[in-house]
N, C-alpha and C positions, 0 to 999 in steps of 0.2 A: 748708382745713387750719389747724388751730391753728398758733401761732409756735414750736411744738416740732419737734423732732427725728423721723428714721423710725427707723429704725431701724441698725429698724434694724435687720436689721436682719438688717430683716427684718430685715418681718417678716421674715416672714418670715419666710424663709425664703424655708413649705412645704417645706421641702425635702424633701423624700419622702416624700415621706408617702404611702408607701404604707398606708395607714391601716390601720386594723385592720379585721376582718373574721372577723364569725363565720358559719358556716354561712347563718346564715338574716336575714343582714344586710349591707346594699352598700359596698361601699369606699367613705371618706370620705377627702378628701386635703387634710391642714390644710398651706397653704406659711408659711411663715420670714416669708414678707412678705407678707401676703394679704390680700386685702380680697372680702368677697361681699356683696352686698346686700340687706337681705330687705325692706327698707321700700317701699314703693310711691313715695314720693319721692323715692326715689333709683333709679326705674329708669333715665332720663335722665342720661348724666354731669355732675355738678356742676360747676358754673363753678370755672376752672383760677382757683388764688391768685394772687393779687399775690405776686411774690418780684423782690428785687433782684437779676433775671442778663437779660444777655443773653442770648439765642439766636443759636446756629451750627451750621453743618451743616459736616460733614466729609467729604470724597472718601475714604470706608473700601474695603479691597481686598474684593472677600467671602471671599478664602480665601487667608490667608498661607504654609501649608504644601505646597499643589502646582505643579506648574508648566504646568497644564492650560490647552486655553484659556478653560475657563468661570472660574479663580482670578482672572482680568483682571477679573473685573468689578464695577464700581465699585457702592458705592451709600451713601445721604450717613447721617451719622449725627449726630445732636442731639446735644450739649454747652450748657450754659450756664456762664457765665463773668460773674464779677464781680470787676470790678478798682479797685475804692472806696476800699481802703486798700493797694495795692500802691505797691510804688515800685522802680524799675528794680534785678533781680538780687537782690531778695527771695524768700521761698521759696513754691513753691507746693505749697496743698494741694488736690490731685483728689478727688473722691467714685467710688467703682467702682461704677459703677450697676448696681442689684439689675431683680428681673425683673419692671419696669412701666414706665409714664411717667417720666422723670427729674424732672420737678414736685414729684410727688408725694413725691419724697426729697428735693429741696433745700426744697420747704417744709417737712420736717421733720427738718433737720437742722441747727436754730437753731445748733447749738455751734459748726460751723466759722465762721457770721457772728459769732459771740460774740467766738469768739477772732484773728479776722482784725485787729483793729488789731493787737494787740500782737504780734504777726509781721510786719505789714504785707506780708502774703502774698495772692497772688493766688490765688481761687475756682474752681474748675474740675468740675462733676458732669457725666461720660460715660454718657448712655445707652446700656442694654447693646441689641445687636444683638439682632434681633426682636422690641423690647419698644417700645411710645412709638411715636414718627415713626422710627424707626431700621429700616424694614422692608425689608432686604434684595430684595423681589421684590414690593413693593406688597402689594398685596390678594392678591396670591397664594403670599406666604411662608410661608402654616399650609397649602397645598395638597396638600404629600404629603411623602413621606419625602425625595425628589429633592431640594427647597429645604430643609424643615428640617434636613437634613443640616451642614448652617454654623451651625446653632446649637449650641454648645456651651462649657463655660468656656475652653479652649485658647483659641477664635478668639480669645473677648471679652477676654482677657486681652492678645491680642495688638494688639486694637483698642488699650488702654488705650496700649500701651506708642507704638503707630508715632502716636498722636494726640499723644501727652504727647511726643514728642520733635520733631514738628512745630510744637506750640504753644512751644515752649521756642525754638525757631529761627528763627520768627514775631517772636516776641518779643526777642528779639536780648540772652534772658536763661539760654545755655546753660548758665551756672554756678551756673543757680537750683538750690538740693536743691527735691529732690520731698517729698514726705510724702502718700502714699494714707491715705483713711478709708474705712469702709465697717463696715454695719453688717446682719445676718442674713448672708443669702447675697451680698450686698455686701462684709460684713466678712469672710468666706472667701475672696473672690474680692481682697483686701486684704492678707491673712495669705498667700494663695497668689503674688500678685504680687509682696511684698517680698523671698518664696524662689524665683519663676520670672526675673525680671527686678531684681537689689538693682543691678543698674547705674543705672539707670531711676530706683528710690526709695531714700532711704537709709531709711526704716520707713515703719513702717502701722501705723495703730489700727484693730484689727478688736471692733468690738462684738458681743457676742453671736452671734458665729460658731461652729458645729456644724461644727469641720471636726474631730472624731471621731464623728461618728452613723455612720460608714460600718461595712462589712464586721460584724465584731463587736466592734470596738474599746468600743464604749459598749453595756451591756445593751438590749436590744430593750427592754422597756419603761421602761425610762427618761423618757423625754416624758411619757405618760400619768402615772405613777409620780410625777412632777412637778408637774404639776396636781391629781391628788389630792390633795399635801400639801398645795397651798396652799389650799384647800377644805377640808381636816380640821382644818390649822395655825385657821383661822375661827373653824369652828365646825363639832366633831364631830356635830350634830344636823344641819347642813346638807352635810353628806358624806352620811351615812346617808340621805338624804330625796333627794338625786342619783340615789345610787346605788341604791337601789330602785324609782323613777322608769320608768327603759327596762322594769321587766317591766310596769308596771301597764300602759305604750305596748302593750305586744306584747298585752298580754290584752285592754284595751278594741281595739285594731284588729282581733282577730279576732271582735269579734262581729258580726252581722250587721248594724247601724247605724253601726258604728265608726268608720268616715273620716268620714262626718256630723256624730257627735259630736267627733272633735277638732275638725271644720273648725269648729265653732261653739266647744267652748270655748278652740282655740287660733286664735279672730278671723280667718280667712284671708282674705286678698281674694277667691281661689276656691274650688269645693270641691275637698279633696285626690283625689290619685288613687293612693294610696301612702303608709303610714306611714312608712314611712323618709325621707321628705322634713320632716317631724316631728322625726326622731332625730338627722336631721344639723344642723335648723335650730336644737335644744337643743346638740348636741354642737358646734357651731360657735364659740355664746352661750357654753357654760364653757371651750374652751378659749383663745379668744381674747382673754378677758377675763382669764386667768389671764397668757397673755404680756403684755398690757398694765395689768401693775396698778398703774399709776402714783400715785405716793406725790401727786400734784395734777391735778389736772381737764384731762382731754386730748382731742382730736380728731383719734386720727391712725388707726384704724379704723373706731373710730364714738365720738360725744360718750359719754363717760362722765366720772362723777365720780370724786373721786381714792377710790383704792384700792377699787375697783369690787367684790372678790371679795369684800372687807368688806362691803360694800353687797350682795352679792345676800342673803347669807346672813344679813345684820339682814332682808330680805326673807320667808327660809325660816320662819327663828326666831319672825317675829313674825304667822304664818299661826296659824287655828285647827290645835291637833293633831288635829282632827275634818275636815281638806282632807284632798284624797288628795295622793299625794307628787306626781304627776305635776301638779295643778292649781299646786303650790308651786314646782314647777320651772318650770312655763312662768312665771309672776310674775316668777322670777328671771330666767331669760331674756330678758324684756320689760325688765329693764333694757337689758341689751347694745342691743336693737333702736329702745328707745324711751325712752331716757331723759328727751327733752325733752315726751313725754307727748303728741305731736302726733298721732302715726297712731292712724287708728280700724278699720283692718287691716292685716294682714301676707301678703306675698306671700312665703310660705312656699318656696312650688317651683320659681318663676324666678327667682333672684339676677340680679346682672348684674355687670359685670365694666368697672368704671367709672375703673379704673385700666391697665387692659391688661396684664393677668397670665394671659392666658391658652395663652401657651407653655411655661409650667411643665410642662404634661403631659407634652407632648414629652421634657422635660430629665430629669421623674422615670421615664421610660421607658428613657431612654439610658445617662447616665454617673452622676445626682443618686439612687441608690436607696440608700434609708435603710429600713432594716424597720424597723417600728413593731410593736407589739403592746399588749394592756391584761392585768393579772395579776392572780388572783383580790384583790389588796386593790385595785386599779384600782375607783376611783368610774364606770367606764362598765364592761358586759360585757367578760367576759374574752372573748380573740381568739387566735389567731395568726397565724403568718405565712408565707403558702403563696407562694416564689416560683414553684413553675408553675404556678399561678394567675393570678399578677400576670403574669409573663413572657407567658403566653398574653391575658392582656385587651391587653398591649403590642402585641404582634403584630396581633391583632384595630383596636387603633383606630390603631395607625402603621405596622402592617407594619415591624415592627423589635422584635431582642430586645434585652433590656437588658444593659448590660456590669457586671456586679455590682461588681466589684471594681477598675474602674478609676480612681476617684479617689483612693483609695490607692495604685493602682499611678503614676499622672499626680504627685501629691505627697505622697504617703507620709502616714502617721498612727500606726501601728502603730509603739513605741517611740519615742513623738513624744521622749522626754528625753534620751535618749541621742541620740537623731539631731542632733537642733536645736542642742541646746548645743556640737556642735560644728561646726553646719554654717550656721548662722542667727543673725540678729543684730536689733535696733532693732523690736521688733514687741512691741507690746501688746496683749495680749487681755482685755478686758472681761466681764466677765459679772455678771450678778445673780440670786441663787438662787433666785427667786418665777416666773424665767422658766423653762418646763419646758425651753427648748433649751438652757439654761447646762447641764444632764446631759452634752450632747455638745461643753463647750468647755473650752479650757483653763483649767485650774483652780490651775495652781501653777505658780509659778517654773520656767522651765527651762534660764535663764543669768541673770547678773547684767542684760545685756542684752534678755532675751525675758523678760517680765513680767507677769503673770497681778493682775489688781485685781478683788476678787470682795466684793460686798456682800449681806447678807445680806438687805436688803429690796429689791433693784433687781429690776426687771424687763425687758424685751425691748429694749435697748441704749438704756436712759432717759438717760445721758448724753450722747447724741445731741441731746439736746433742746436747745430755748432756756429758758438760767436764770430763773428766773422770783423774787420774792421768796418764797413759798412753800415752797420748793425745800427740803427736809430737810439738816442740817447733814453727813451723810452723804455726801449726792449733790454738794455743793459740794465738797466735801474728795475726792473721787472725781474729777470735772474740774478740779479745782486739783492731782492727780497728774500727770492727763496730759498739761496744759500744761506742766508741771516738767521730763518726760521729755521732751518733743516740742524744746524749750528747748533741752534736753541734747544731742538731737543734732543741731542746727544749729547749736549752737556749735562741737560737736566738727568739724562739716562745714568751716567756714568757717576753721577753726583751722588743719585739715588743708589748704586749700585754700592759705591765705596760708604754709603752711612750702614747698610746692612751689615756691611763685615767689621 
């Protein structure tokens, strides 16, 4: 991983993505924080970064809220911890680990090592339970509904807090404030902790957190709606040439040669056995490339150059108008997969899952259900969104239905301004409009305290990253806010602290 930030951000996310879905096309499930692999060299997990932390493992409960005796049972949970620039009874700041390896978000979450001198604050990133080495029941934690049953944001949330209050005790630094980060379904789970737990943290900066995708709070197409812009905002000929694309798929797969012919002109390592494997591996390439369209050269899905959606579409533009659209799309696509121009095939149909995200399913089945949908000005086929559709594929591959509306009902969403302003304090919400999840975040002030910083070119929680000189004057001025605020309230903390004594 590059020395940037994740997100952040998740991605992320995925968060539910319950993708769209038209009659005669398969669910696609983009997450918040995702990573799939189509490259042949990366079917292998890639060697873990260097990153300045320790590892530690934690005697986690598996189950904080019953008194059974299966709730007794222990199992250890990753953390890493760097304490380089701390110094006794400084403040710590935690990362709420999103849903993979915890690596793979501290290697891309350069901003909190950025800014750790001038806090002289101690490092802490929690891997979330079932993701990483954090496996509640080993190899048999994805086994059935029985064990995945514990996975869910409550527990993880609960992990955060009984860790962070052991690490503080440990530390024989109980007067530290806390400060959570967290970016995608990270930063949700940051935004959610500073309103489940503000004993625990006096704020959180949540990047690029969708905690309004739920219920109907945010229009179902929103996300997609999102990514078209930033693909039309380009170049309306490379919208146009997308979005015509999927039919020319659907008409060459029906002819009698037709997965022949794609396997050859979309280079496959095998031959296909299904266009839709095709449709997701394009639909994959524009959306993910639209959440990361970083204003400078990144590595934290796959190598792209900065502002990549620019780049597919000098791509599109610069094709004979005598291609068909679909030959013009996969070009563009083959950036996402191949920018450094190395593979001489693409493993289209078996990704792999190289970061450990693949409990997501689980979560988009349970409490994380977000409808998604694409609308006839959507650059992919318009869709809808069938939940006894979805509720029955749940049941089919977990044997469990999903609770539609409970993470609204768990922390609310619905009249987030009225609620918060007076019930919520010290929480920054991040977003940038190029990312299509900034649709489902907060977008405006909701007390002088709760803070909304929205840039018009940012994408998928970019201030996560490590500063780079590069870096647009923008995106500087954007982390030099939230060190200001973050400032503010450790002063206020310490202020308060020294009147009590």
């Amino acid at each position: 991983m590059a020395s940037s930030s994740p997100f952040l951000f998740l991605i992320l996310l995925t968060i539910s993505l319950t993708i769209p879905r038209t009659q005669s096309t398969p669910t696609f499930f983009p997450r918040l924080t995702t990573y799939q692999s189509s490259l042949r060299k990366q079917d292998k997990p890639s060697k873990k970064p260097e990153i300045p932390f320790k590892t530690h493992y934690f005697p986690q409960l598996l189950d904080h809220f019953t008194f059974q005796p299966q709730s007794s049972k222990i199992f250890y949970q990753k953390y890493l911890v760097n304490n380089h620039y701390w110094r006794q009874g400084g403040p710590i700041f935690v990362y709420t680990g999103n849903e993979g390896n915890i690596e793979w978000f501290a290697a891309n979450t350069g901003f909190m090592l950025d800014i750790a001198p001038k806090f002289n604050a101690l490092l802490v990133f929690i891997e979330h339970r079932f993701y990483g080495e954090s496996m509640p029941f080993g190899k048999d934690s994805y086994k059935s509904a029985e064990t995945l049953g514990y996975l869910n944001s409550q527990q993880a949330l609960a992990d955060f807090a009984v860790l962070i209050r052991s690490l503080k005790k440990n530390h024989s630094s109980e007067a530290s404030p806390v400060v959570v980060f967290g970016g995608s379904y990270g930063g949700m789970l940051a935004a959610w902790f500073r309103l489940k737990y503000p004993h625990m943290a006096i704020g959180a900066l949540a990047s690029s957190a969708p905690i309004l995708q739920f219920d109907d709070i945010t229009p179902w197409s929103s996300f997609y709606d999102g990514v078209t812009k930033d693909y039309k905002d380009a170049s309306l000929n490379c919208y146009e040439v997308i979005k015509g694309s999927w039919q020319e798929l659907e008409a060459l797969s029906a002819q009698k040669e037709g997965l022949a012919e794609l396997s050859k002109n979309f280079r496959t390592c095998k031959n296909l056995q299904s266009m839709y494997s095709v449709r997701n591996w394009l639909w994959e390439a524009f959306v993910y490339t639209a959440m990361v369209n970083y204003p400078t050269e990144a590595n934290f899905m796959m190598p792209l150059p900065a502002y990549p959606v620019h780049e597919m579409c000098k791509i599109i533009d610069g094709i004979s108008p005598g291609a068909t659209k679909l030959s013009k799309a996969f070009a563009a696509a083959s950036l996402y997969y191949n920018y450094s121009r190395s593979e001489k095939c693409f493993n289209v149909e078996n990704g792999t899952d190289a970061h450990g995200l693949h409990g997501w399913g689980w979560q988009a089945c349970t409490e994380m259900v977000m409808p998604m949908i694409c609308s006839n000005e959507s650059m992919f086929p318009p869709s809808s969104y069938d939940y006894k559709e979805f509720a029955e594929n749940c049941w089919t591959k977990y044997g469990v239905t999903p609770c539609p509306h409970w993470i609204t009902t768990e922390y609310g969403g619905h009249r987030i301004e009225q609620v918060l302003k007076r019930s919520g304090g010290n929480i920054i919400f991040s977003n940038g409009m190029q990312d299509p999840w900034s649709r489902g975040g907060v977008l405006k002030n909701i007390s002088a305290t709760i803070t909304a910083l929205v840039t018009e070119k940012g994408a998928h929680h970019v201030d996560f990253r490590s500063a780079t000189k590069e870096d647009p004057e923008w995106l500087v001025q954007q982390r030099r806010q939230e060190v200001e605020i973050i400032q503010k309230w450790i002063d206020e903390y310490y202020r308060d602290i020294k009147q009590e004594r």
